[in-house]
N, C-alpha and C positions, 0 to 999 in steps of 0.2 A: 835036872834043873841046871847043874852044870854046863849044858850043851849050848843050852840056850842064853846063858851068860857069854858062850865063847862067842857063838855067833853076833850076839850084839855087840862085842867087846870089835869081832872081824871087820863086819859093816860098819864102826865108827874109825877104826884103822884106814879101810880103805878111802872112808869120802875125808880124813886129815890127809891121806897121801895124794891121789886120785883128785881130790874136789869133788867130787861127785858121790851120791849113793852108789853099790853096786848094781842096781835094778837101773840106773840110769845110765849106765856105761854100756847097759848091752843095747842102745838106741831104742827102746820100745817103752810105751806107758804103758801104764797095769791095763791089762782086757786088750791091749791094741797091738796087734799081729806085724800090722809094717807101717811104717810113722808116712803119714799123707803127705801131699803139696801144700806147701804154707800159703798163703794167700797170693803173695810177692807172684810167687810160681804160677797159680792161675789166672790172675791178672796179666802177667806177662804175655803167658800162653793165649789169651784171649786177645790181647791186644793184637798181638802177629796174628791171628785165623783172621783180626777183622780187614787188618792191612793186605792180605794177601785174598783176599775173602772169599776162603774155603771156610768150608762147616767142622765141625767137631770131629767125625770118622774121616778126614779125607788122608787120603794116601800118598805117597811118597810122588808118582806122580802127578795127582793133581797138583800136592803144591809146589813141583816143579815148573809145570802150566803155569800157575797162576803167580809165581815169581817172574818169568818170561813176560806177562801181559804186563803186571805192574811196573818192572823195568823199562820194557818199552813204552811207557807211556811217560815214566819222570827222569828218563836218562837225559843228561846236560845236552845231547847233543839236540833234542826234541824239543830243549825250553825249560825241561826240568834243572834239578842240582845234584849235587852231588851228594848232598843229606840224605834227600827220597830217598838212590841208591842204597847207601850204607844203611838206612832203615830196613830195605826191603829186605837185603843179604843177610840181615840177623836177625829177619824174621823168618827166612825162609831155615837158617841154620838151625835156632832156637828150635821149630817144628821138624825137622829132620831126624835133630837129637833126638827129639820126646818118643817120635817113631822107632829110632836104635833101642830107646830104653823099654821099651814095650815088649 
């Protein structure tokens, strides 16, 4: 009975020091293995497949391709700006990432 006193006496220790429960500092919710994409993340990501518009599984060079097509199509010197640009470059980065992290 003692044991179980030290240990809740531990877990209120840590989340005064910490902020946090113990179970919350190792990143993971009860039952959940590796903590998912938040919405922010999918939306993101979805946004850049639609801007660049490759599908879901595309690969490192498709959405090489298909940063080249979209570039050349709103680069300033074409008519485009310099926005398009910077859109398309951080969608094609954002989608590169995702690819490293995989």
């Amino acid at each position: 009975m003692k044991f179980l006193w030290l240990i809740a006496l531990a877990c209120i220790a840590w989340r005064l020091i910490k902020g946090r429960w113990p179970w919350q500092s190792m990143g993971y919710g009860i039952g959940q293995t590796k903590p998912g994409p938040s919405f922010a993340e999918i939306h993101a990501n979805t946004q850049a497949r639609a801007l660049l518009g490759v599908a879901e599984g595309a690969g490192r060079r498709e959405i090489l391709d298909a940063h080249r097509r979209v570039v050349a199509q709103v680069h300033p010197d074409r008519g485009g700006s310099n926005e398009k640009v910077h859109e398309a470059n951080a969608a094609r980065d954002l989608l590169l990432s995702r690819l490293n992290d995989a």
